[in-house]
Every structure is written in C-alpha cells, then in structure tokens.
N, C-alpha and C positions, 0 to 999 in steps of 0.2 A: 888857220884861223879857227877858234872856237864855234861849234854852231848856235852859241850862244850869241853872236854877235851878227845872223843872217837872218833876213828878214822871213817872216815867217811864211810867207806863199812861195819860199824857195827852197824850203825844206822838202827833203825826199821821202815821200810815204812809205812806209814799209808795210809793205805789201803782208796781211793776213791770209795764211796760208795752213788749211784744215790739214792736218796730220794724218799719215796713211795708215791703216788695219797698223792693230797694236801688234808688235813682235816681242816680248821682253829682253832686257839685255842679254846678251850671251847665247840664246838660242838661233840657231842656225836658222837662215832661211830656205826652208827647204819649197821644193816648187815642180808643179808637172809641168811636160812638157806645152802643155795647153797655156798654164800660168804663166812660164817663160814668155809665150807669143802673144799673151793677153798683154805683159808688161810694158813688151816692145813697140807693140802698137799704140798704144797711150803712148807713149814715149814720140811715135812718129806724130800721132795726131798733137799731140803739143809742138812739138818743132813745126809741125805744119801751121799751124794756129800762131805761133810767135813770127813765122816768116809771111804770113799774110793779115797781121796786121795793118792794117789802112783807118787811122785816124788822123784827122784836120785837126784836133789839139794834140799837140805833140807832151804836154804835161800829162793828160787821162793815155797819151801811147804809152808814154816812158811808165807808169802805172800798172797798166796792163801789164808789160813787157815785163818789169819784175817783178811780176803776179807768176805769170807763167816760166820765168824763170826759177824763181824759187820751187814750182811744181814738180820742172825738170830737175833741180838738184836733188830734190827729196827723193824721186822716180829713178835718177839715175842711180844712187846712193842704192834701193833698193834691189837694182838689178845687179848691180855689181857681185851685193853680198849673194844674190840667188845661188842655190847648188839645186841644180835639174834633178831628180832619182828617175831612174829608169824602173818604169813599172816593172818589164820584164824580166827585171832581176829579183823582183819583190818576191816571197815565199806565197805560191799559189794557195796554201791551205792555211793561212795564216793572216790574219790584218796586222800591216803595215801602213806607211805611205802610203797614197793612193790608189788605195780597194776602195772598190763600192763593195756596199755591205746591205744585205738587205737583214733587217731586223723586224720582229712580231713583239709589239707590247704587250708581255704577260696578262695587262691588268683590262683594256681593253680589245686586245687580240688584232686592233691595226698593224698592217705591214705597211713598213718605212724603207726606203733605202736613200742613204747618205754614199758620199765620197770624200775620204779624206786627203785633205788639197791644203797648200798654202795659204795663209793670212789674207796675201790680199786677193786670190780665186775663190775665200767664200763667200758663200751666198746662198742661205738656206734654204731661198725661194727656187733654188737651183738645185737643194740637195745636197750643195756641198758644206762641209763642215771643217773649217780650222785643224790643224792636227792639233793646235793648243787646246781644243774647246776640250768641256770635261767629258763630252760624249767620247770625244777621239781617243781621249786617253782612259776609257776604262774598255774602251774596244781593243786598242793596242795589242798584238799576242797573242789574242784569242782565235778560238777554230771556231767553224761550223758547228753549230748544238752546243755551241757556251752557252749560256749565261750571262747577265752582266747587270751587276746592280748600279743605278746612277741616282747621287743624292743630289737632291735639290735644296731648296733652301725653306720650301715646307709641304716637299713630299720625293715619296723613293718611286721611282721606275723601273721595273725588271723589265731587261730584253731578252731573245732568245736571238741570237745568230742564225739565219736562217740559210746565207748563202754568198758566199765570199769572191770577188773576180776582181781583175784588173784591166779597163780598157784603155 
C-alpha cells in the first residue's frame, strides 16, 4: 500500500541522526589502538541504551529505538572500515600516525604538543588532531628540528619540531 494512503500519526519518523567526524571518501580509516576501544565502547554503550529502553509509549520507544539504531549503523559502519596502526612500528624519528609531537610557535615561542589520531579520537581540547587536519599533514615526514610552515586563511605559523614519540 502507498504511504500515501496511511493516516498520518502512523507514519514512521525517521529518526535525525547527526553524522560522525568527517572522513572523506576513499581515505582509509585509520585508528589507534585507544580509538579502536573508544569506538567499541560507544558501540557497547549504545546496545546497552537500546536494550534498556523502558518506555510506556511504545510510539516515542519505537522512536527512540531507531534513533539509536541508526547510531549503531553509522558506528558500526565505522568500525568495520577501522585499520588499527601499531605505533610500534611507526618510524621513532619520524611523524607518522600517532606521534605526539611537541611543537614551539616560532612567532610566539609557545610550546604545544598534539597527537595524531583518527577522525573520530580528535579532540583538540585533548591535544589530539585528525591526521586529516592541515596541522597533520604539514607535520607528516618531518624530523625533530624541522620546521613547518602552516597557512591559514589569514595568517602563517611557523613551527619548530621540538620532540617526536609514540605512546
């Protein structure tokens, strides 16, 4: 039957559901192993959320329910494509994946140190940065006592690499 023809408080909401840290198409998703456990547990805490559900309108459960499912498909969708990198194997004198990196802004002589991590592990208030972001990718390669010029959109920051690790 058309849902053209069902009355309208029996129509199924579709559930709005905010979109995860942006990945662009084609680029891998890469993930530390912290990322991985961060993913999973969202994952659990959702299934746990969807399985103790207890609503007396069973219209606002079923709601809910494919609020939180769609969460899960997106969530699982993302775990799937995950590829873990083992720090360990990362080049010690070198930024790659998931170095922290401590950096000195040439122009005010503040030291920063970031960690490049997964999409959805950043969090700058944590220090972590995207590997996509343009920080990451002008750090990428570089040794200790680079350099590293980063254009913004209306001003330039020079870094100096001060100190490279993997924890």
């Amino acid at each position: 039957m058309s849902r053209g023809f069902v009355k309208e408080g029996d129509q199924e909401e579709i559930p709005m559901v905010p979109s995860r840290a942006d990945l662009p198409a084609g680029i891998t998703n890469y993930v530390t192993k912290v990322g991985l456990d961060q993913l999973l547990a969202e994952k659990q805490m959702l299934v746990d959320e969807r399985n103790n559900l207890n609503m007396a309108n069973e219209n606002e459960r079923r709601i809910a329910l494919n609020h939180i499912n769609a969460k899960l498909q997106l969530l699982n969708n993302r775990i799937t494509e995950a590829r873990v990198v083992n720090l360990n194997e990362q080049p010690k004198n070198e930024i790659r994946f998931g170095a922290s990196i401590t950096l000195r802004n040439q122009d005010t002589q503040r030291i920063q140190t970031f960690q490049i991590v997964g999409v959805d592990e950043a969090d700058i208030s944590l220090g972590k940065i995207s590997f996509i972001s343009p920080l990451a990718k002008v750090l990428t390669k570089k040794k200790a006592g680079d350099k590293v010029v980063l254009t913004l959109a209306r001003e330039v920051r020079v870094f100096e690499i001060m100190n490279i690790a993997y924890k």
